[in-house]
N, C-alpha and C positions, 0 to 999 in steps of 0.2 A: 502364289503370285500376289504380290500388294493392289491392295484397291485404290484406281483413283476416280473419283466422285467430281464430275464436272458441272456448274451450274447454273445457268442462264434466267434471267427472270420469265419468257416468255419461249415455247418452242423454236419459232422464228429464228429467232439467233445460233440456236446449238444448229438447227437445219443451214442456215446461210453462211454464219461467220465460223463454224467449224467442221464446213462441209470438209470428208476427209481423215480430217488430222485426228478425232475420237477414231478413227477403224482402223487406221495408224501407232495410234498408243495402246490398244488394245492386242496389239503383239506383246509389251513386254507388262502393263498390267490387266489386272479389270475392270473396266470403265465402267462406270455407271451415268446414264446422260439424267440430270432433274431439273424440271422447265414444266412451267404451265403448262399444258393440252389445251392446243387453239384446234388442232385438228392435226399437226403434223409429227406428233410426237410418232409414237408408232412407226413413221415412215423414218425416222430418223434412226431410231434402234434396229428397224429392218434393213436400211444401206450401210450402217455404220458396223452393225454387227454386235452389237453392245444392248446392255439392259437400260431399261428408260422407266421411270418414274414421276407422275401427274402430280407437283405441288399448286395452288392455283392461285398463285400472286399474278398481281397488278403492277405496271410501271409506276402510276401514279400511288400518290401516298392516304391510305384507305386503314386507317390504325386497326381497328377489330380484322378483319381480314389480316392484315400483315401480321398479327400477336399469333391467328391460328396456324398462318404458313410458318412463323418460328416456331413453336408447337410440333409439328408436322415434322419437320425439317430435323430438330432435336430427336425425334424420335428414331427417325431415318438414320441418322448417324449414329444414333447407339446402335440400331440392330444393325446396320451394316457394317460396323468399326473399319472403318475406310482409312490406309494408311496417310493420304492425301485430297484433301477437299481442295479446287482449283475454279474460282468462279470470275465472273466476269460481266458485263451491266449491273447498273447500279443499288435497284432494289432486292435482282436476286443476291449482288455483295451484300450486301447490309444485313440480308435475313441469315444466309448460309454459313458470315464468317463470324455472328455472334453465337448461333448456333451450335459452331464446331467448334467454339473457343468453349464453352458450354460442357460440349461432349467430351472434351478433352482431345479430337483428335491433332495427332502429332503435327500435319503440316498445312496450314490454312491458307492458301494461296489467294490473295486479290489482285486479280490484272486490273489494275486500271485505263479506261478508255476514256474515252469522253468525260469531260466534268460538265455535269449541267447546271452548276450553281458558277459558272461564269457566262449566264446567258441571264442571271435573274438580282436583285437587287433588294435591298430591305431585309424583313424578315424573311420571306423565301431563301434568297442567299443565303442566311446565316444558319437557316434549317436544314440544308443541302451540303451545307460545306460540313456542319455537326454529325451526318448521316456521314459521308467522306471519311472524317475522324475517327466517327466508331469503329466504321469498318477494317481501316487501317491499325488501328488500334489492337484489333481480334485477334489479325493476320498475324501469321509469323515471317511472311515474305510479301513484300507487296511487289507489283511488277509494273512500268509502266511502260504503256504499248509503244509510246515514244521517247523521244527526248523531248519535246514539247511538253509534253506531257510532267514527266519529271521535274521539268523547270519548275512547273507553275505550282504540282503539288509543293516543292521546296521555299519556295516563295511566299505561299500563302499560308506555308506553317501547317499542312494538315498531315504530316506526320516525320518523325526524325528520322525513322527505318532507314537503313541501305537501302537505293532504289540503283537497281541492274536491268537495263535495258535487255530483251533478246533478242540477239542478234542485230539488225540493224532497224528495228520497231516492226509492230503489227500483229495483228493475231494468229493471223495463218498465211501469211505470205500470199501469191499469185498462181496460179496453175497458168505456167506460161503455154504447153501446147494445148488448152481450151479457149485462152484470150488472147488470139492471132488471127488475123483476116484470114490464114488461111483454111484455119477450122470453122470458119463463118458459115451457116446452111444457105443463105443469101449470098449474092455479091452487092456491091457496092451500088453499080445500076438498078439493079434489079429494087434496092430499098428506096435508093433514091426515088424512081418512079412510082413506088406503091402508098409514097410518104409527097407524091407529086411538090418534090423540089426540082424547081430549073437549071437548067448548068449553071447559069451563074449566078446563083442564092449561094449565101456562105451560110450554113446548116452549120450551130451553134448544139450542143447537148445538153443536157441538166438530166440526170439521172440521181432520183432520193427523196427521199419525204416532202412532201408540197407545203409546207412552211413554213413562217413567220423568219424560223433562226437558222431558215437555209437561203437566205438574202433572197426569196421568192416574190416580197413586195417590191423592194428597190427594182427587178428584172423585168415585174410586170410595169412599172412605169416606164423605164426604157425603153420597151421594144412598143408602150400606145406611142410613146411619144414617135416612134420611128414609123410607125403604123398611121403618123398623124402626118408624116412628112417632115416634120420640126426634131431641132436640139433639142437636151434636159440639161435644166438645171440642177444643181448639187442641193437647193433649199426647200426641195418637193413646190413652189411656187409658179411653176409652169411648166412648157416644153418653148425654151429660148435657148439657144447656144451662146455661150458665155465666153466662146472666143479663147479657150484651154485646150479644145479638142475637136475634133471632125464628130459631125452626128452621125449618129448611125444609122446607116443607109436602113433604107425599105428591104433590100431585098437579100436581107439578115433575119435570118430563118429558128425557129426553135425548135427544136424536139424535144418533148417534154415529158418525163418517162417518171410515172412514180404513184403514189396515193395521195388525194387528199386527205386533210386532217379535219374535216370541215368543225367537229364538235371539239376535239381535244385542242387546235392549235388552227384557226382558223384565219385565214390570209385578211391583211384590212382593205375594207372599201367592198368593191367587186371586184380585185383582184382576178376571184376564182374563175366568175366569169368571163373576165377578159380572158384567160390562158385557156378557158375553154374552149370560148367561140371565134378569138381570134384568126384572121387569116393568112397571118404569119407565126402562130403555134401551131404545131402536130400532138397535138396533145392526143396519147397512145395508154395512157394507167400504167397500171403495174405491169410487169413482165418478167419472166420467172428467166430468159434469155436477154440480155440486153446486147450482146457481142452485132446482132443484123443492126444498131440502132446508132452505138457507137460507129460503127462502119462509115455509116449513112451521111453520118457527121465532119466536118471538117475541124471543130473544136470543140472540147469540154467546157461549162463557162460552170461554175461552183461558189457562189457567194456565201458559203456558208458565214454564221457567226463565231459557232464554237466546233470542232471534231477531237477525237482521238487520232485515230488516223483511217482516214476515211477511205475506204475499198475502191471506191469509183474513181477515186487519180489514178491509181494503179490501174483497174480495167483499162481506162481510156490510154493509157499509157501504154499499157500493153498492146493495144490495139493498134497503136502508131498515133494516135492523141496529142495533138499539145493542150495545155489546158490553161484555163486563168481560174486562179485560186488567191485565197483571202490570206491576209499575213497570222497565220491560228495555227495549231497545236497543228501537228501532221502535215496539211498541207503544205505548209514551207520546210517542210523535211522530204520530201517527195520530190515537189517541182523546185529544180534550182534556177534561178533567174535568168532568163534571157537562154534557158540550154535549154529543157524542155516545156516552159510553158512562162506565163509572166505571174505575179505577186505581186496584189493591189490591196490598199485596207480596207478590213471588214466595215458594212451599214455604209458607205462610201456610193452612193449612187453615177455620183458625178464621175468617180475614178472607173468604178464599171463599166458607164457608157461609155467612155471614152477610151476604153480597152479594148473594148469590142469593136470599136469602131475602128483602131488600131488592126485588129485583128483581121477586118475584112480588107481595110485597103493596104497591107502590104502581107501577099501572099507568098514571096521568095523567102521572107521569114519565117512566116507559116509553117513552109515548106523544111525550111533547116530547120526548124524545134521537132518537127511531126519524125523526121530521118532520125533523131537521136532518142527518141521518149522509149522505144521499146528496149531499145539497149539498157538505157538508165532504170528502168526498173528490173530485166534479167537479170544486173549485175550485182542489185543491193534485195533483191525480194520473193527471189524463186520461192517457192513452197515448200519444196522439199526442205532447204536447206533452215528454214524457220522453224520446222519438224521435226529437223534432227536436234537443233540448238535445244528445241526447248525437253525432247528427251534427254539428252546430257542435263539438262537442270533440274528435272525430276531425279535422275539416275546420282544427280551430289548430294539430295537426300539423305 
């Protein structure tokens, strides 16, 4: 049976973004799962069914450390002569596919997700986007999770490769009978009251890293300003309505579902504390379930800056969700305009608020986007079928 060697920088990701699909491919090879040990490795080899290996890289760029985990890594793939190395974020790419190009192994697969060197400027960017190029460079196939994604790689020049979408983007597709109100362990009532929203609060979501480059600040000005009773301007220079759009009412709700970053990527001002203490956020942390929360919700709001293609339009999609998302790599391949959710420009505070404000006072629309979201992602993103695609691409090999 051929070995395929799967490789994530941090446990977290092989556990979340390839719950599944590793116990899946381990019918027709040998998987090997290699990710840092935060604590969840072990549990990952134990659901998945597959062997797992503790490298212990960092996301962030730490040069001694990262020379030992290529070290490490080289070593791993000689003794394991792996017919396919198959990785995915960005510094376990960088380490695993110069590693494997190194080793000689035959097929070096970089999915690419997320670029994080279109969120940064200067030398960082240039150091990000070189990290990018190596990696690609290693690859003998590189893969991008979207078409967004594709673009931008072709565009910015960071590599000539064939780039072949699978299937219709994403890492692992959606487990549609787990992300359906009716597999919910809650009902709707039931969250709504434990999250004491009123019947008529329009409950907004944000499920994801609490973040600078998840449009976290522009959201937390919005809703003091709405908290304050007054419009937002577009120039961070007040809360005054500028006569473009309806403000957003008070009784425009958040639920707020996720980690803060406070040391690596820490919100500006008091942000953190306004989303914490406010009385129009629910702020709840992380949550290993989010299906009772999305529920609870009447809309997804997602300001990110940059994604690959990001898992929580689909949830909330699946869930019956419409969503307001940023015009960025994935997200405008998910939501199509005006059919399941709207498309507003990224860092754009004024368009935010005013989408949301949009959102809460016409609910018939609401209503018609929310009736179509679960279809439009069953029909382009089941799980299965991203599973089978991507073994037929191992099996052309």
């Amino acid at each position: 049976m051929p070995k395929l060697i799967r490789v994530t920088t941090v446990d977290l990701s092989l556990h979340v973004l390839l719950e599944g699909q590793l116990g899946f491919l381990n019918r027709e090879f040998e998987v090997v799962g290699v990710a840092a040990d935060t604590g969840l490795l072990k549990a990952v080899g134990d659901r998945e069914g597959i062997r797992v290996i503790d490298v212990p890289m960092h996301r962030e760029i730490a040069l001694w450390s990262d020379i030992k985990c290529l070290c490490r890594l080289v070593r791993i793939f000689k003794k394991e002569k792996p017919f396919i190395v198959h990785s995915n974020t960005p510094k376990g790419s960088l380490l695993s596919m110069i590693a494997a190009k190194l080793t000689r192994v035959p097929n070096r697969i970089y999915l690419v997700t997320g670029l994080r060197f279109q969120g940064e400027r200067g030398a960082k960017r240039w150091l990000l986007k070189t990290m990018e190029r190596i990696a690609c460079s290693c690859a003998t196939k590189v893969i991008p999770e979207g078409h967004g994604v594709k673009k931008t790689l072709k565009e910015e020049g960071i590599t000539r490769k064939p780039l072949d979408v699978v299937h219709n983007g994403n890492i692992n597709g959606i487990e549609l009978a787990y992300y359906s109100p009716e597999a919910c362990p809650k009902s709707r009532e039931e969250m709504r009251r434990e999250l004491d929203l009123g019947e008529d609060d329009f409950a907004f979501v944000f499920i994801g890293r609490i973040v600078g480059d998840k449009g976290m600040n522009e959201l937390a000005e919005i809703l003091r300003c709405a908290q304050d009773d007054k419009g937002c301007t577009g120039d961070g220079s007040g809360c005054t309505q500028d006569g473009k759009g309806d403000a957003l009412s008070d009784r425009c709700k958040l639920i707020l579902v996720g980690p803060f970053e406070s040391e690596l990527d820490p919100l500006e001002g008091r942000n953190e504390e306004f989303f914490r203490m406010s009385g129009n956020v629910r702020y709840v942390g992380y949550q290993s379930d989010v299906r009772p929360y999305l529920l609870a919700a009447d809309a997804l709001v997602f300001p990110s800056y940059r994604e690959g293609f990001p898992n929580v339009v689909m949830q909330a999609g699946a869930m019956g969700l419409p969503s307001i998302v940023t015009d960025i790599n994935g997200c405008n391949e998910i939501i199509i305009e005006g059919e399941n959710g709207r498309i507003i420009p990224p860092r754009d505070k004024e368009a935010l608020g005013n989408m949301m404000a949009w959102f809460a006072e016409h609910p018939s629309e609401v209503a018609r986007m929310a009736a179509n979201a679960r279809e439009m992602i069953a029909s382009r993103y089941d799980r299965q079928d991203v599973w089978n695609a991507l073994l037929e691409m191992y099996k052309s090999l």
